[in-house]
Biotite code that builds the C-alpha atoms (Angstrom):
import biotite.structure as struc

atoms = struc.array([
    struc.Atom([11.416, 59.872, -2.491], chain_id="A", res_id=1, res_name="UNK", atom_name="CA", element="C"),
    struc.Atom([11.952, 56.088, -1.514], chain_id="A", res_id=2, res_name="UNK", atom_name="CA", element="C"),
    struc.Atom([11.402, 53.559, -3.853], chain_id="A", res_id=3, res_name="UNK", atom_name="CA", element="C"),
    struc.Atom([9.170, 50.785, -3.024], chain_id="A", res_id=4, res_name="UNK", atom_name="CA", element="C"),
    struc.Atom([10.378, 48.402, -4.961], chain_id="A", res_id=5, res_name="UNK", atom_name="CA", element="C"),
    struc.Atom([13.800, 48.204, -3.457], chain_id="A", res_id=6, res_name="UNK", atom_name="CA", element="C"),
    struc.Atom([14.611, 45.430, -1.595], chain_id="A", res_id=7, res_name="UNK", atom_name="CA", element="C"),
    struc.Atom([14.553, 46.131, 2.402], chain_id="A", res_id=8, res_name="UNK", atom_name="CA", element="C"),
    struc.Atom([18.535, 45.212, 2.200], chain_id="A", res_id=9, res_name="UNK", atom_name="CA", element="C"),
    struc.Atom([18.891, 47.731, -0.357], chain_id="A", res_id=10, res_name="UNK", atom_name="CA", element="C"),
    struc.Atom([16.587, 50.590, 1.094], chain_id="A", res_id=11, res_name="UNK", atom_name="CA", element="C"),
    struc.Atom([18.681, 49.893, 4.448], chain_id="A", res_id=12, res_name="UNK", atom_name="CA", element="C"),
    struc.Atom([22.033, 50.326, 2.894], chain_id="A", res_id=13, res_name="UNK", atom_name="CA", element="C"),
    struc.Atom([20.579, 53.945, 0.995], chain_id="A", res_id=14, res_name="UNK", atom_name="CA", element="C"),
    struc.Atom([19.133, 55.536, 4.311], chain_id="A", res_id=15, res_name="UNK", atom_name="CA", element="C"),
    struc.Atom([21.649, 54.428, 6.746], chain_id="A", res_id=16, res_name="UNK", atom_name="CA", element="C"),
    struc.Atom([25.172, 55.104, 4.955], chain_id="A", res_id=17, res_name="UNK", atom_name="CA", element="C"),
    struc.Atom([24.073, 58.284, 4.148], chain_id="A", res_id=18, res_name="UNK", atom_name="CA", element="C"),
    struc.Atom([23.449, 58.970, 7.523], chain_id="A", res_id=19, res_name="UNK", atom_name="CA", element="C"),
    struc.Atom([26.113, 57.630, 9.504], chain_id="A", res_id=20, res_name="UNK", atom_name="CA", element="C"),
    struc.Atom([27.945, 59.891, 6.872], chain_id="A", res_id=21, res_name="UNK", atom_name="CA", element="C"),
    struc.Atom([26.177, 62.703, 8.117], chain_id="A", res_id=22, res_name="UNK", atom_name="CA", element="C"),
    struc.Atom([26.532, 61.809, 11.998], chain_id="A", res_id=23, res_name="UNK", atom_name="CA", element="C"),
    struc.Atom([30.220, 61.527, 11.307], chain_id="A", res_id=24, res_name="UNK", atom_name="CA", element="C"),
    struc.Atom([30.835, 64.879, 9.528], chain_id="A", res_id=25, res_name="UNK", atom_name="CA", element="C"),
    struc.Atom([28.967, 67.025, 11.756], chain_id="A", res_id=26, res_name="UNK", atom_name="CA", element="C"),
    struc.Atom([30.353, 65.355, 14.910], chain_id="A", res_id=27, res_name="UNK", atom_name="CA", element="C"),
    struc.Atom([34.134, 65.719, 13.196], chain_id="A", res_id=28, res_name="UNK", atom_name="CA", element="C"),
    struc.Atom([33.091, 69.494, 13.057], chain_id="A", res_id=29, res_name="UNK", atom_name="CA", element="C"),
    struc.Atom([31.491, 69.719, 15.930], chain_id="A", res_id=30, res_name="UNK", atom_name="CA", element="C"),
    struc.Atom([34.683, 68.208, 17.405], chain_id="A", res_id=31, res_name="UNK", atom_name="CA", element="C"),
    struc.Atom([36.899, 70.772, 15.725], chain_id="A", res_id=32, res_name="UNK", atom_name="CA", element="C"),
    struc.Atom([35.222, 73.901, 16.935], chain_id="A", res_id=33, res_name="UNK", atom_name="CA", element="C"),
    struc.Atom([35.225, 72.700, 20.619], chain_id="A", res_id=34, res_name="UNK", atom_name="CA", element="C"),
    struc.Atom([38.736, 71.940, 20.238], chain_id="A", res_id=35, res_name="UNK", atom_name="CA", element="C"),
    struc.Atom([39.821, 74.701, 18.286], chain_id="A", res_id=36, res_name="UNK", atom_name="CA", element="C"),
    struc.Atom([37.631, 77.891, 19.654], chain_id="A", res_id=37, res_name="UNK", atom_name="CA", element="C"),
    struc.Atom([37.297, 79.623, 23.116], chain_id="A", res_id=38, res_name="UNK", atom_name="CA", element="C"),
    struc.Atom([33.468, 79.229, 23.381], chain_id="A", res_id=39, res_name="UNK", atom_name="CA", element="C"),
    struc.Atom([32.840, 82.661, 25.821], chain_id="A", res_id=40, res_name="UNK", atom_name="CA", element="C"),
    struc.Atom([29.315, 81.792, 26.318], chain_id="A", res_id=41, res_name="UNK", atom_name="CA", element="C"),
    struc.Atom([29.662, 78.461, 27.832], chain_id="A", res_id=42, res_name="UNK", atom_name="CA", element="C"),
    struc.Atom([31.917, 77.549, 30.933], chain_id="A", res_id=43, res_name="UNK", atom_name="CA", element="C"),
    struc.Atom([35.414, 75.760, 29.783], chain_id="A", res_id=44, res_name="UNK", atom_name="CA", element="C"),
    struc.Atom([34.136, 72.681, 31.955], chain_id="A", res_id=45, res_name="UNK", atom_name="CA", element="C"),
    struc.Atom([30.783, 72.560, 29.899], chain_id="A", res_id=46, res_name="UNK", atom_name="CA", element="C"),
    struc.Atom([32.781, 73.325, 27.058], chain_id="A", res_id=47, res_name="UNK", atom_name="CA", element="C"),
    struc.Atom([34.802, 70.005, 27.897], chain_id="A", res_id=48, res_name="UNK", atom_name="CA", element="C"),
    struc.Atom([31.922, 68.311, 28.586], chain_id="A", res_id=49, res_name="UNK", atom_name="CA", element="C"),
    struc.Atom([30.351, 68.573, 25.773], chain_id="A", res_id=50, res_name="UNK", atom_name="CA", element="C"),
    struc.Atom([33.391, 68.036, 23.491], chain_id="A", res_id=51, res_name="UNK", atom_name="CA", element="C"),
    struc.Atom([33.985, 64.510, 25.465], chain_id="A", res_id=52, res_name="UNK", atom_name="CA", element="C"),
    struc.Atom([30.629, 63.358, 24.354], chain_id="A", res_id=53, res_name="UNK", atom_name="CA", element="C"),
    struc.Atom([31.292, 64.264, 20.863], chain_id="A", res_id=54, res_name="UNK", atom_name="CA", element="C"),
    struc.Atom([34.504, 62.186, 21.214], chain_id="A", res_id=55, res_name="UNK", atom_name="CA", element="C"),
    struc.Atom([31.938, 59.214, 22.450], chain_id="A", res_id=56, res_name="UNK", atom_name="CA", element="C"),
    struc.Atom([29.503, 59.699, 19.835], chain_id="A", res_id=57, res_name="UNK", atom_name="CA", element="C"),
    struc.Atom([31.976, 59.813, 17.236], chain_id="A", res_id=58, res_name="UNK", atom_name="CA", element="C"),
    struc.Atom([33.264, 56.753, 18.726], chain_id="A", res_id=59, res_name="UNK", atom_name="CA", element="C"),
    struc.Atom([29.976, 55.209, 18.336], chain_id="A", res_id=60, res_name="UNK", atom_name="CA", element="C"),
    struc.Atom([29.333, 55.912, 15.248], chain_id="A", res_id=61, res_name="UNK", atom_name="CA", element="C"),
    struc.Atom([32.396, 54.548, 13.432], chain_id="A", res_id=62, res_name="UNK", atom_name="CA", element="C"),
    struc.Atom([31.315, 51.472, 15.373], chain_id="A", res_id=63, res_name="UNK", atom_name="CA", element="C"),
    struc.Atom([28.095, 51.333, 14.190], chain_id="A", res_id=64, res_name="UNK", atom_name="CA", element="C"),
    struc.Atom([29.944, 52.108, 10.894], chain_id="A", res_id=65, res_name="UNK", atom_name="CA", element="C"),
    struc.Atom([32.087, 49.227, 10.998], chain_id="A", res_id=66, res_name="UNK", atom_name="CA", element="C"),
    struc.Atom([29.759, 46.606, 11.765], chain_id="A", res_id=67, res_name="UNK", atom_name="CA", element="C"),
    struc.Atom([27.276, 47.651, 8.699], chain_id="A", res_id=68, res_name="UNK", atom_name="CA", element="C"),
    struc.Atom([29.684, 47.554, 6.199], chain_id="A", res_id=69, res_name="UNK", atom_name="CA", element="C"),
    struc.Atom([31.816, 44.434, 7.944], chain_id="A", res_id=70, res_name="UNK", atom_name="CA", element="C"),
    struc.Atom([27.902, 42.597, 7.448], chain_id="A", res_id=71, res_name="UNK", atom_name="CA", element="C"),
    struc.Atom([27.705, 44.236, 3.630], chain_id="A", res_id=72, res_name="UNK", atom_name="CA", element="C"),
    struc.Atom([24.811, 46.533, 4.775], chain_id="A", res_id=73, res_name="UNK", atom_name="CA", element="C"),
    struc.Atom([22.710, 44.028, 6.200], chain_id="A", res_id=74, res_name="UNK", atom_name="CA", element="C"),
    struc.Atom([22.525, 45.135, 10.233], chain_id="A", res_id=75, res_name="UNK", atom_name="CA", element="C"),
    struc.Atom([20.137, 48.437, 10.636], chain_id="A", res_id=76, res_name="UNK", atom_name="CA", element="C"),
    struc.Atom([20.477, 50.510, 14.031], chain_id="A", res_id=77, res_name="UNK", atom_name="CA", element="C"),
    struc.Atom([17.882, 51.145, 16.306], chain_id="A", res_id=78, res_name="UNK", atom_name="CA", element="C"),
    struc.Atom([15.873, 54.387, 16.508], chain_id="A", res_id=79, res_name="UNK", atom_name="CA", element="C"),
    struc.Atom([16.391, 54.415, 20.001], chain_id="A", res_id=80, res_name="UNK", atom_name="CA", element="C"),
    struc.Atom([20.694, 54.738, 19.513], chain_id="A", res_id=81, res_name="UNK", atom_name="CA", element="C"),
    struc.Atom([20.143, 57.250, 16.902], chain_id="A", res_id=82, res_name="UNK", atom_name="CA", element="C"),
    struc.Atom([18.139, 59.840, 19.070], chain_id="A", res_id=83, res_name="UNK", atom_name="CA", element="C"),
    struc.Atom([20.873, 60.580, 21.542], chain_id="A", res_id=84, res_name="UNK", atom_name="CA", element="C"),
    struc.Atom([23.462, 61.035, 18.511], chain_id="A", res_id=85, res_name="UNK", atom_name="CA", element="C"),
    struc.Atom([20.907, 63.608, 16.390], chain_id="A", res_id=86, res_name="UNK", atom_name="CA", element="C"),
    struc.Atom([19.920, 65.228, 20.220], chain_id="A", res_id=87, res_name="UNK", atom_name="CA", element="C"),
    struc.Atom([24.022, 65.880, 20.568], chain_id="A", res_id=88, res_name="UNK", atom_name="CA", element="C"),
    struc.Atom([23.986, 67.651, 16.938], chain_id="A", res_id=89, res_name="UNK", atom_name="CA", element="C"),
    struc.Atom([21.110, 69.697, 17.443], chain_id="A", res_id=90, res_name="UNK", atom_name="CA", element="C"),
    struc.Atom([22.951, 70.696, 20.974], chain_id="A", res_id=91, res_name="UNK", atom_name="CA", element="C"),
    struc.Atom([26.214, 71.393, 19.485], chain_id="A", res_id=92, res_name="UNK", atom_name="CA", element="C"),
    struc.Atom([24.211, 73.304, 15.885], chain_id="A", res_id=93, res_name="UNK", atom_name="CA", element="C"),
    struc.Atom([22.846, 75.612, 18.530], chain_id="A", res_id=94, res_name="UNK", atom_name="CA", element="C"),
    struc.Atom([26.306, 76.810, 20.195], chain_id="A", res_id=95, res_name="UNK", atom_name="CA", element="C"),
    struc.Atom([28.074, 76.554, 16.831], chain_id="A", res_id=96, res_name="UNK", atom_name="CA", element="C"),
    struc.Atom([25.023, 79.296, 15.373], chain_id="A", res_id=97, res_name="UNK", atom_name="CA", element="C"),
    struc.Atom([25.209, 81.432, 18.565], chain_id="A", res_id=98, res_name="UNK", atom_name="CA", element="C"),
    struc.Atom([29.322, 81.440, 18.181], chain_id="A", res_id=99, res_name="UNK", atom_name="CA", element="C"),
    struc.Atom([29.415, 82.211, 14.824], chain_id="A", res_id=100, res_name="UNK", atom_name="CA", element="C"),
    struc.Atom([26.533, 84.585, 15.490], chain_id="A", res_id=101, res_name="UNK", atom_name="CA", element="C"),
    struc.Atom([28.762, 86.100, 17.806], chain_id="A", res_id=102, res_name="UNK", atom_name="CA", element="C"),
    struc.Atom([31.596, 86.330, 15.956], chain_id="A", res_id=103, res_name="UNK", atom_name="CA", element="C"),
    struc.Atom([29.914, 88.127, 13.095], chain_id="A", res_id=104, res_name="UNK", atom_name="CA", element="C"),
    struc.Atom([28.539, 90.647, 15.482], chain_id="A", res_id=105, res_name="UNK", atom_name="CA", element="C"),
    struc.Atom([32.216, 91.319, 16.724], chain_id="A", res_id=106, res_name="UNK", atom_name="CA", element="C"),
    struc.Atom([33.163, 94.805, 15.551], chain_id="A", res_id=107, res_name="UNK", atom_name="CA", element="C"),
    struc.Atom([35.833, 94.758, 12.354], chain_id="A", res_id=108, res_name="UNK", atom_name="CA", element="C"),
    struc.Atom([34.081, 91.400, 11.326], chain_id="A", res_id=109, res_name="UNK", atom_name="CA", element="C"),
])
């Protein structure tokens, strides 16, 4: 639950560190099982694809990283350059559930 009675520098600081966190740990994992796996379900040029704009959101966000703790927390980010980054994670949740969906469904697994 928020607290009101934060200050708005404050309240800024406790929403959006946590979730540049989050943006950068899911898009470093993300980034690891496109790298890593043989995704049979997707073509290896989609496969690229979509592990280059990992690489550019993850670029992104240690940008956007940089400049709020360079100002001490005091520069938000606009809804409208979040929504591509949280559209890219839900894309890359769904092939990381139907690959490891997969996987588990492999016989000796």
């Amino acid at each position: 639950m928020l607290n009101p009675n934060l200050p708005e520098a404050e309240l800024l600081k406790s929403l959006l560190q946590p979730l540049l966190e989050d943006f950068h740990y899911w898009f470093e994992r993300s980034a690891n099982l496109l790298e890593t796996e043989e995704i049979g379900f997707i073509s290896a040029e989609d496969q690229a694809d979509l592990l280059a704009r990992v690489k550019q959101a993850q670029q992104e966000v240690s940008a956007a990283s940089a400049l709020f703790h360079a100002t001490g927390g005091q520069v938000g980010i606009e809804t409208a350059a979040l929504m591509p980054w949280h559209r890219l994670l839900a894309e890359c949740w769904q092939v990381s559930a139907r690959f490891r969906s997969l996987q588990s469904a492999k016989p000796g697994k």
